[in-house]
Residue, then its C-alpha position, 0 to 999 in steps of 0.5 A: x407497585x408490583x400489584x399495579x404491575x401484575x394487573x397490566x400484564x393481565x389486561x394484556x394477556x386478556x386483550x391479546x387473547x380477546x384478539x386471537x378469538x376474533x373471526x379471521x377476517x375481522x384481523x385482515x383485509x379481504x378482498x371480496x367480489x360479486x360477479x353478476x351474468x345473464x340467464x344463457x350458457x355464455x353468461x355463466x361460463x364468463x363469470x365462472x371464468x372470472x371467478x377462477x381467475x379472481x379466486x387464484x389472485x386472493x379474492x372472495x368471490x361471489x356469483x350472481x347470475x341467471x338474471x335478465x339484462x335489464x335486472x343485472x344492469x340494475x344489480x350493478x347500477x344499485x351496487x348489487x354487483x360488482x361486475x359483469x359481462x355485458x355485450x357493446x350491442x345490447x349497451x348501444x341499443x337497448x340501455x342508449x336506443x342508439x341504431x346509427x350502422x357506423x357505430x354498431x357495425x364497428x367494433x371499436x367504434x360501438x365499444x368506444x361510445x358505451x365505454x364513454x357514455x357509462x364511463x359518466x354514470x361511474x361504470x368502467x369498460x374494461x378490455x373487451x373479448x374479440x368474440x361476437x355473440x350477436x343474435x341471429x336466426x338460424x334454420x336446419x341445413x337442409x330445410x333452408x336449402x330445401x327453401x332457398x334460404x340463405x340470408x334474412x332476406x331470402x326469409x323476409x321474401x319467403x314468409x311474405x310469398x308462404x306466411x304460414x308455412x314456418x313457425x318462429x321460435x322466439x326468445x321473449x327477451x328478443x321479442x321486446x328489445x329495440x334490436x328484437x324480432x318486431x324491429x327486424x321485421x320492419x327493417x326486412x320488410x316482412x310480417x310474421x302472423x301472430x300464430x306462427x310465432x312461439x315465445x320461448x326460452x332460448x335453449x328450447x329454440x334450439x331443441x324445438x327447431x332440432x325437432x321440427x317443432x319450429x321452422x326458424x329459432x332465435x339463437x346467438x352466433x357463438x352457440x355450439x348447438x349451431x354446428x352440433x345439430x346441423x343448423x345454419x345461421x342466416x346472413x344479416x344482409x342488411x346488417x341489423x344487428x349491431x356488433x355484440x363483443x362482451x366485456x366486463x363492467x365494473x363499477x368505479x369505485x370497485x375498480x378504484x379500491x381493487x384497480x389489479x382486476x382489470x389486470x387478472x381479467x386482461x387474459x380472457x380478453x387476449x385469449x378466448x376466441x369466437x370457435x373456443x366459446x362456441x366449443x365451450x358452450x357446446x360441452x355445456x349445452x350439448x354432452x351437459x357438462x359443468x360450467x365450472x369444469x368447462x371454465x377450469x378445463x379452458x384456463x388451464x389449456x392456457x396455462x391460466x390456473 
């Protein structure tokens, strides 16, 4: 009896040690994410930010940016990533082919038709941020005044009077999408000939037009080289782009198993502002400081971290 006893308390005793060498999360419940973004100074402070917030509430969190709109959608729909920031415009336009003005220009409305329609495919909508980072063109200051340039139209009027007097500076994301340049020209009723226009990557845009390389650049609105190098951004008259609030994305059976996201990301949708992003892209893009410190610099303003 007392041998039966002693060769329990040893099996207990090498159970109990066996339990203490195992990894740590093997013994508890940890909670992981993986954050998806774009290939621009924006989508990667966004999800920097949501990481930070995410990582202060316990979560592991995983970063996975730098991709194109169509490879993150993709990363998301195959369960790649969990979440990521993408605009109401891009969703309407590009992933729905929709163009109705009623919709687009609105920002509930454009919001609430992709949150339903991805809310069918398993893809939840979460609080939307009050920026819009639409596309737009801009020019130098004093070129466009030099020019008479105020609006698209005052463009479109220009490039068909002088078709070879300004060189387009285009991203090539912009040049494919249904909402792009080949759209806006038709809209605008102008044409651009092929040699005028230079596909390139959109932070050389901004360099080539500061430098004169080009005459006009694709950039998008909340972008702090805008104001920094002296640019102005041409008014869309005819209301071409569509409205390009950002909101994060989750796939539902993320949010089902972790519904407090929704909740700890709800403070980047109440407090960041078209100026804030502008500024915060700024630091990045212009004085070259870090995502990471521009993101903490920002949460801890608000009292967030």
């Amino acid at each position: 009896m007392k041998k039966g006893v002693r060769a329990l308390l040893i099996l207990v005793v090498v159970v109990f040690a066996g339990c203490l060498c195992l990894p740590a999360n093997s013994m508890s419940t940890e909670k992981r994410i993986v954050i998806g973004g774009k290939n621009f100074t924006e989508q990667y402070l966004l999800p920097q930010m949501a990481k930070e917030l995410l990582e202060k509430a316990g979560f592991m969190v995983k970063l996975k940016t730098g991709l194109a709109t169509n490879l993150v959608r993709k990363a998301l729909e195959q369960g790649e990533i969990d979440f990521y920031y993408e605009y109401t415009g891009t969703a309407y336009t590009v992933f729905y082919k929709q163009r109705d003005p009623a919709i687009m220009n609105n920002s509930k409305k454009v919001y609430e038709w992709v949150r339903n329609q991805d809310k069918k495919k398993g893809l939840i909508w979460l609080d939307p941020v009050q920026f819009n980072n639409t596309y737009t063109l801009m020019m130098k200051k004093s070129n466009a005044r030099k020019k008479g340039i105020r609006s698209i139209s005052d463009l479109a009027n220009y490039v068909n009077k002088h078709p070879k007097d300004l060189i387009f500076g285009i991203g090539t994301e912009f040049w494919e999408r249904p909402d792009g340049f080949r759209k806006l020209m038709k809209v605008y009723g102008f044409r651009v000939p092929a040699e005028m226009i230079k596909k390139m990557s959109i932070g050389l845009a901004y360099t080539a037009l500061k430098n004169g390389q080009i005459g006009v650049g694709m950039g998008f609105a909340t972008d702090g080289r805008i104001a920094a190098f002296g640019f102005v951004n041409l008014a869309d008259d005819k209301n071409f782009f569509p409205v390009y609030n950002p909101a994060p994305v989750v796939r539902a059976e993320v949010l089902e198993k972790y519904p407090e996201i929704q909740k700890i990301l709800k403070p980047l949708a109440d407090n960041l502002n078209t100026p804030e992003m502008q500024e915060m892209n700024k630091r990045v893009d212009v004085d070259h400081e870090s995502e990471e410190k521009v993101a903490r610099d920002w949460l801890k303003k608000k009292g967030l971290l």
